[in-house]
N, C-alpha and C positions, 0 to 999 in steps of 0.2 A: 504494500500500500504506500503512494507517496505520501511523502513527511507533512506535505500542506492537507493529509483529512484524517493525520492524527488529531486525539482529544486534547482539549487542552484544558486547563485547572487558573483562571486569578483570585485568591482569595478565597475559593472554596464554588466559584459560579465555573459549573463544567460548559465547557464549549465545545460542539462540535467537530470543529477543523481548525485551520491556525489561518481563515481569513475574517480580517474586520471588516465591516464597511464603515468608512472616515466620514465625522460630520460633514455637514454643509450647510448652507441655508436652501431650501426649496423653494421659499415665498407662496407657502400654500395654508399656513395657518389664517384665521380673522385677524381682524383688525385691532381686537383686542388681545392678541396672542394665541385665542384657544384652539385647540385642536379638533381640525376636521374629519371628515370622512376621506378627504382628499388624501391626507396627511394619513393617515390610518393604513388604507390603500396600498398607500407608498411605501410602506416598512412592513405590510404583509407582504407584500411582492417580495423585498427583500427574503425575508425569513423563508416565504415557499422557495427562494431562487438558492437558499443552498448557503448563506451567510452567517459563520459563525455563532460574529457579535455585532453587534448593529448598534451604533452610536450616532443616536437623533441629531437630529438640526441644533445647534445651538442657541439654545432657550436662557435669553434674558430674563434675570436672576431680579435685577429691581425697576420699576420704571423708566427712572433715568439713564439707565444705560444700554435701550433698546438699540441695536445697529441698522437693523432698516426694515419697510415694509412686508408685513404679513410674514413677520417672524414668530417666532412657538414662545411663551413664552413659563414661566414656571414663579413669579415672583408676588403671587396670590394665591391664598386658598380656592377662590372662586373657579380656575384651572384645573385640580385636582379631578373632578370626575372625568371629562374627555382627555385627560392623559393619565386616565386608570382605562378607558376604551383602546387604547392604543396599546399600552402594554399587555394587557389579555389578551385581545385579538394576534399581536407577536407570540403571547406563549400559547396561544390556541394552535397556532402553525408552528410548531416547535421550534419559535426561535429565542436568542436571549438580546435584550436590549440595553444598554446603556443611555441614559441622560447629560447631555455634554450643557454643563452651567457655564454661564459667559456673560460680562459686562463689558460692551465695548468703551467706557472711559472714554477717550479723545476723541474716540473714529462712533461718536453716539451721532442718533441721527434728531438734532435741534424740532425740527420743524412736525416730527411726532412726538417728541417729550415735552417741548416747550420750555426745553431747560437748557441753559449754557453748559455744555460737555464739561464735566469735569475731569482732569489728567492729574497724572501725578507732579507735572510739570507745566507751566503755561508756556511751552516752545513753540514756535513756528514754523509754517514751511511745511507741513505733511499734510494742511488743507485748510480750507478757507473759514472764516468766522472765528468767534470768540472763543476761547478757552478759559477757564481755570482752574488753580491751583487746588488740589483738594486739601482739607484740611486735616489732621490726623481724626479728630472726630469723625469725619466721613470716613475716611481709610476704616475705621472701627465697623462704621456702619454698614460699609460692603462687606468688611467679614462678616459680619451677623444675618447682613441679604443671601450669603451663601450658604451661610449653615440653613437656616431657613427653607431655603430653596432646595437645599439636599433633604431635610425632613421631609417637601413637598413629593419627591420623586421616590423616595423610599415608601410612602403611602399608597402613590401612585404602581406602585408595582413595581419599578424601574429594579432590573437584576444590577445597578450601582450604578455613579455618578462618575461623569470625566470631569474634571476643572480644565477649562479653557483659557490657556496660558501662552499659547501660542499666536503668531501671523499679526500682533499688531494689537490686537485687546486689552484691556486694562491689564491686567497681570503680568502681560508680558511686556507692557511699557514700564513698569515697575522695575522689570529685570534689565530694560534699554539704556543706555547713558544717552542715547539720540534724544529718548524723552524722560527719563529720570534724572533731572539735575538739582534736585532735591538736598537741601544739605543737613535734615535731622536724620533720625533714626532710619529712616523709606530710604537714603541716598544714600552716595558714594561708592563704598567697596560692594563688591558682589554677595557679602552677608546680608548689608543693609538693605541693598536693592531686592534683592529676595524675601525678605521680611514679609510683605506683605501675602507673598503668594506662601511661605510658609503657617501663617494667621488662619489663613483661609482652611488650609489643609486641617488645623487642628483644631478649627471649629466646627467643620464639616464632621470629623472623626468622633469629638464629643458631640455632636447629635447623632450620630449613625449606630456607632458602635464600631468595633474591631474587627466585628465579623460580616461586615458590607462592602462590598469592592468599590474603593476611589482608586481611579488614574486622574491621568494627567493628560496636557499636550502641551508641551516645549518646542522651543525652535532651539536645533541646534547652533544658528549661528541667524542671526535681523540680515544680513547682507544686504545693508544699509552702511551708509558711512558712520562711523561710531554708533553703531550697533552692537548690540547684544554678540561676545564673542565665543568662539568652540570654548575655550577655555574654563569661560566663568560656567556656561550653561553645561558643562560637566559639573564643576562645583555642586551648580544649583539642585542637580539629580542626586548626587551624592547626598545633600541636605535634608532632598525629600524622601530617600529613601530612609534616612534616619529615622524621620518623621512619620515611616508609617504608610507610604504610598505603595496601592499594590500594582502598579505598572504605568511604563510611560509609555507615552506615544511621540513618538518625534518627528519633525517636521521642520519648517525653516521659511524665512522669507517675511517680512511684512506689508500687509495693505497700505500703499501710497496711490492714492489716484486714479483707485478701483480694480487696480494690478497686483498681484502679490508678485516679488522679485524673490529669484529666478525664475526666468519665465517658466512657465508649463506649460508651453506650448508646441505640437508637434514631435510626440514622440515617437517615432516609427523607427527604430530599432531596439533592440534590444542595450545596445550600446548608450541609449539614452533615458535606460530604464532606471528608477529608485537611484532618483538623485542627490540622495543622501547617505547612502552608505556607504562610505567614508565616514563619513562624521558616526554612524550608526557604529562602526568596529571600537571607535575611540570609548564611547556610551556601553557599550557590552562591556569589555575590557572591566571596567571602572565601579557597575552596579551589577548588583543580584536579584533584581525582579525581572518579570517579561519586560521585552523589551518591543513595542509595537513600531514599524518601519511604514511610514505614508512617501509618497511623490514617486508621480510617474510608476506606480507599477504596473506592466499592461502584456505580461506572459508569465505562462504559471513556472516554466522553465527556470527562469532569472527569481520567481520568487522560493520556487525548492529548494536555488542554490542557495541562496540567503538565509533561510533557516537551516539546512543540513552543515553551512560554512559557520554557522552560529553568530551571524551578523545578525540575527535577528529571531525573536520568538512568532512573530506574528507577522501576517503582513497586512500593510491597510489599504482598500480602496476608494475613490468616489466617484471618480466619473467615469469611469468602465461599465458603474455600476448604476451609473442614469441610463446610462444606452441599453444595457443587458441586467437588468436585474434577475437572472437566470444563470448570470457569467460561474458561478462556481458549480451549479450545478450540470452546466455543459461541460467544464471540463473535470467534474468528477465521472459524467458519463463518458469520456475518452475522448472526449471531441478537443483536443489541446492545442486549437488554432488560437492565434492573440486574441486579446480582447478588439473590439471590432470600435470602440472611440478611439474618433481623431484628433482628441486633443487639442479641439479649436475654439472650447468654450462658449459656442456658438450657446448651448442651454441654457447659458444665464438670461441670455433673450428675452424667453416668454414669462420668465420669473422677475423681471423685473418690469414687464407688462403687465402681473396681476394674474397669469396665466399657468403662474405654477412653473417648477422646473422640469424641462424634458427633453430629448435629442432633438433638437432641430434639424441636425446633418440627417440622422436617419429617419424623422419624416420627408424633408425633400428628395431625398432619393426615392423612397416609398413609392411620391408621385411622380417621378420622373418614366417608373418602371411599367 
């Protein structure tokens, strides 16, 4: 049997295979966050297609720090019943779900909060409008919006929570010297700059309990001019592992201008597959939990190696898995042709039309045929 439809154990939640599917946003929740039937749909698909673990859209944790339209959200009780619909219907189709908690902090979107974004820093240049500084009061506040928010999903059903630290989000501007130039306790060395995503984690833990799976998603390096570097964000995993995190997911790059750098665009060989492992060898090496591997993975080949090379425990995907939400269970039935996304991003399209997220490439061919 190949190594990717071994079982696998985080914390005690059994999983299937060693594929994830990596959040995203879909733009198919309401207007006030809650979960659809759309949205339901879309993560049965998932679980009947043969995926692991399935790690929701990234659901804002408090009002204020909502990133954009008809996103899911988790920072009210009022939410809890339709994202108790969502995770039944996942374990009705035997699969397991994660809830990925996220406050966008700088990159919020003003004109649905009504609120001036607040950062850990009021720096300029990564986009337009006002910022400010948060206070440590607030810093306090969002720990407590997340533990909160982790009660909501452990209610909800949710087989455990990812903290969203990654790509540009409050957390992980915390960890940025681009946008962390904070000079109390939140700033400076990479202890302090960690701080607050350290908070988070062990607030989340004292409401969860010990025995509920929290990950993570880290970038392994902003690839941004002074940016979050490989260096510190070893550190930072070594810290959370102290701390109790039962796996990371890593990843890289942050949102400037609606782009995440390095591009992801056009990965048609295998040569340009899991653009991170390099950085993924460095991270194994260093901690002792799974280790989850996102970017560009789009053949099952290059993702066997990676786990049997012990670059990686897991592999993550997302946009293979808009186009084929099927893709794990085609190539567990021998069909081990690449994944059929071309990497063109074209699906953020109709989701930023209202229209929900979906292959755009592979409708227009459809009609072409």
């Amino acid at each position: 049997m190949s190594t990717m439809f071994q079982p696998g154990d985080i914390n005690g939640m059994k999983l299937a295979n060693r594929f994830v599917r990596s959040a995203t946003w879909e733009g198919m929740a309401a207007d006030d966050g809650a979960c659809t039937p759309k949205l339901v749909d879309l993560m049965v698909s998932l679980a009947k297609g043969g995926v692991g673990l399935i790690i929701s859209s990234h659901a804002y944790i408090s009002a204020e720090g909502q990133a954009g339209p008809w996103q899911i959200g988790v920072h009210k009780d009022e939410l809890i019943p339709g994202l108790t619909e969502m995770t039944a219907a996942v374990h009705d189709n035997g699969g397991k779900i994660v809830m990925q908690l996220a406050h966008a902090g700088y990159f919020a979107f003003a004109q649905l909060t009504g609120q001036t974004p607040m950062a850990p820093s009021n720096v300029e240049g990564f986009a337009k409008g006002s910022r400010r500084e948060m206070s440590t009061e607030e810093i306090q506040g969002v720990v407590q919006a997340y533990g909160a928010a982790a009660a909501r999903a452990r209610q909800a059903g949710f087989d455990g929570v990812q903290i969203h630290s990654a790509h540009g989000y409050l957390l992980s501007q915390f960890l940025s010297p681009a946008f962390n130039q904070r000079q109390d306790e939140y700033g400076g060395d990479i202890r302090n700059r960690a701080r607050a995503l350290l908070e988070v984690l062990k607030e989340i833990r004292r409401v969860v309990g010990s025995d509920y799976p929290v990950l993570v998603k880290i970038n392994c390096q902003d690839f941004i001019e002074n940016g979050l570097q490989a260096e510190d964000s070893v550190q930072t995993a070594k810290m959370l592992v102290e701390n109790g995190i039962d796996a990371i997911e890593l990843s890289g790059g942050v949102l400037v201008g609606g782009k995440l750098s390095p591009s992801r665009m056009g990965i048609k060989s295998e040569g340009k597959e899991a653009y991170f492992q390099n950085e993924a060898r460095s991270f194994k090496s260093q901690i002792d939990v799974p280790l989850i591997l996102v970017g560009g993975n789009r053949s099952i080949q290059v993702a066997e190696h990676l786990i049997d090379e012990g670059v990686a425990d897991y592999i993550s995907l997302s946009r293979p898995l808009i186009r084929e939400p099927g893709l794990i269970n085609r190539w567990q039935s021998g069909d081990l042709s690449r994944a059929t996304c071309l990497s063109d991003n074209m699906c953020f399209g109709p989701a930023m039309k209202g229209e929900g997220i979906y292959c755009l490439t592979e409708e227009r061919e459809r009609k072409r045929k």
